[in-house]
C-alpha positions as CSV (number, residue, x, y, z in Angstrom):
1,X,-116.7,210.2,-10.0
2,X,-119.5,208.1,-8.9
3,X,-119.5,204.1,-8.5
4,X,-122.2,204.0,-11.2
5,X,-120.5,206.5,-13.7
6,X,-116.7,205.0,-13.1
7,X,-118.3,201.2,-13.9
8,X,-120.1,202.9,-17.1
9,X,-116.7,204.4,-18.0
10,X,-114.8,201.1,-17.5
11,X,-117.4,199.3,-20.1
12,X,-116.6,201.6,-22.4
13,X,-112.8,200.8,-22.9
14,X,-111.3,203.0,-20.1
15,X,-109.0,200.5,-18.1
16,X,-109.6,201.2,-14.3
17,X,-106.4,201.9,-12.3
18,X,-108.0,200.8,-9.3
19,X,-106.7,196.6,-8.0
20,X,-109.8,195.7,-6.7
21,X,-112.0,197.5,-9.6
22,X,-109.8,195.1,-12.3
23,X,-110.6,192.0,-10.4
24,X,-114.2,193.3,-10.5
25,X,-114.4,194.0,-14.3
26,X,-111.9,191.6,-15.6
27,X,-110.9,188.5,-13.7
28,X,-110.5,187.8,-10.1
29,X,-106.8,186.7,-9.3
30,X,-107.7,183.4,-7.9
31,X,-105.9,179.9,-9.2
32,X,-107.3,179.0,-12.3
33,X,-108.9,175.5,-13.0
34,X,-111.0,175.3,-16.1
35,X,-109.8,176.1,-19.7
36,X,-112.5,179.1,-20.1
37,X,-111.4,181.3,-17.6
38,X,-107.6,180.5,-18.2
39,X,-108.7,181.7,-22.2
40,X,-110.5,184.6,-20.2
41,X,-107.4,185.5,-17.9
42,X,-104.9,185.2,-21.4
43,X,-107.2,187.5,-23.1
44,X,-107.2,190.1,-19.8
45,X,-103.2,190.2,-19.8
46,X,-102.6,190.6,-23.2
47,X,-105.1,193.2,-23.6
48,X,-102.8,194.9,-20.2
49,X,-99.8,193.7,-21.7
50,X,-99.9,195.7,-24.9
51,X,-100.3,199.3,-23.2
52,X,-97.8,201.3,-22.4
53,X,-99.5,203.4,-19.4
54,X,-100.0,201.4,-17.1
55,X,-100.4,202.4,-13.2
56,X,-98.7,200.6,-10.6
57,X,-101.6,199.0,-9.6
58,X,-102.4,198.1,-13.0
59,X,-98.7,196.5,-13.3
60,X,-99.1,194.6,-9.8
61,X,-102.8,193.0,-11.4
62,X,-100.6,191.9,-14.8
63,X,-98.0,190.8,-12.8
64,X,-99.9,188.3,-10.7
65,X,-102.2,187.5,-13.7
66,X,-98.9,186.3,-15.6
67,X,-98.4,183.8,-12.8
68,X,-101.1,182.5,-12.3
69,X,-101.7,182.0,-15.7
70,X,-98.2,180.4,-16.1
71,X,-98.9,178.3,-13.0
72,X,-102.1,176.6,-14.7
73,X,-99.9,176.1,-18.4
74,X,-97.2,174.2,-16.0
75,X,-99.6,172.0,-15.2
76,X,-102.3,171.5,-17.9
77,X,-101.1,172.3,-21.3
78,X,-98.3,170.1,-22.5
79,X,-95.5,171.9,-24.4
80,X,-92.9,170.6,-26.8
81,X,-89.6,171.7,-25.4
82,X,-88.0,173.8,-27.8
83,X,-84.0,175.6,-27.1
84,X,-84.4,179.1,-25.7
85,X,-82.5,179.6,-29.2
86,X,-85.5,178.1,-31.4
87,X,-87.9,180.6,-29.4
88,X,-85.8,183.7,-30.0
89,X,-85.7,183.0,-33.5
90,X,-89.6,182.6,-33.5
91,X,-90.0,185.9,-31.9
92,X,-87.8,186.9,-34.5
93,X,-89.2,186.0,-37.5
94,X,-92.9,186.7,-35.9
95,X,-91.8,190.4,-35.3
96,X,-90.7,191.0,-38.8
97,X,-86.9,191.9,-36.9
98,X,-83.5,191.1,-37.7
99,X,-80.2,190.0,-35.4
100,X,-79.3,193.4,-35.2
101,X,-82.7,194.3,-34.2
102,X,-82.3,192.2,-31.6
103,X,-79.4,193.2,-30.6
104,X,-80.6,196.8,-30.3
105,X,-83.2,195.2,-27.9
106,X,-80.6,194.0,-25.8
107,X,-78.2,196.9,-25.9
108,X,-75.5,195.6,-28.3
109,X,-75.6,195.5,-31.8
110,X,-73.4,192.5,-32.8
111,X,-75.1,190.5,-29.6
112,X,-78.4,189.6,-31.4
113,X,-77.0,187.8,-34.7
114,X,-74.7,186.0,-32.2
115,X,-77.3,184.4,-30.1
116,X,-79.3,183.6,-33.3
117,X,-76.2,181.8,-34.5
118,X,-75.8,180.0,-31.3
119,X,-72.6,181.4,-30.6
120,X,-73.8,183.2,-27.0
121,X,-76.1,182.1,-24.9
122,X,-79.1,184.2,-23.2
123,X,-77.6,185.8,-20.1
124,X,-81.1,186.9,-17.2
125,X,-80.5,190.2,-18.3
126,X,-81.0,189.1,-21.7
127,X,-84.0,187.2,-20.3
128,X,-85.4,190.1,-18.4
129,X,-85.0,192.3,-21.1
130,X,-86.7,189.7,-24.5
131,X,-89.4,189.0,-21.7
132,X,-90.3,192.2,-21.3
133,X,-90.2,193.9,-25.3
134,X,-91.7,190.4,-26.3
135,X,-94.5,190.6,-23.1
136,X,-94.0,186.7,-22.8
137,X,-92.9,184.9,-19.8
138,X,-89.3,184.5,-18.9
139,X,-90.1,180.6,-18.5
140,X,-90.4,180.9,-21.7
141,X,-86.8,181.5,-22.4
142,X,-85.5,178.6,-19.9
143,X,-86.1,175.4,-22.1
């Protein structure tokens, strides 16, 4: 496929699997500085985020996205510090899912209602795993 035709393709919703042709289209992986391209670079991942074919290359590009993007909230939005409890219960509630839901998630039924109680705590499996069904950042989960 030609340059010209695989660009035309790309503006019309195909995602390129291609590193250097997603830096070209979307965002070039480069520290971010100024509110409109870190709305630009949160818009980008979650668009990536939310499919479920990615290539490799198209996983590497999120994957260094998601940091940089975390790297610019650590240092220029302010957060309120809320228990890795209170967020899975957001997530929770967002989602329209129960504890056992949860649990499901995390590969035992009976887990989910006990972390919502407060009764376990989040293991980095557990972590791993929320970060991922969730597609939010496992700094998310550390309080």
């Amino acid at each position: 496929m030609s340059l010209t035709k695989q660009k035309a393709n790309n503006r019309n919703g195909h995602v390129s699997s291609s590193f250097l042709d997603l830096q070209e289209r979307f965002f070039i992986l480069c520290p971010i500085h100024r509110k409109s391209d870190y709305d630009k670079g949160l818009k980008v991942a979650t668009e990536l985020a939310s499919r479920e074919d990615l290539t490799s290359e198209q996983a590497d590009y999120l994957e260094i996205l998601t940091i940089i993007i975390a790297e610019y909230e650590e240092k220029h939005i302010e957060r309120t510090k809320y228990s890795p409890q209170q967020i899975l219960q957001f997530l929770i509630e967002e989602n329209k899912m129960s504890g056992s839901d949860l649990g499901r998630i995390l590969g035992n039924r009976t887990l989910g209602p006990a972390l919502l109680r407060g009764d376990r705590t989040l293991s980095k499996t557990h972590i791993k795993k929320l970060a991922d069904y969730f597609s939010v950042s496992p700094a998310l989960f550390f309080g």
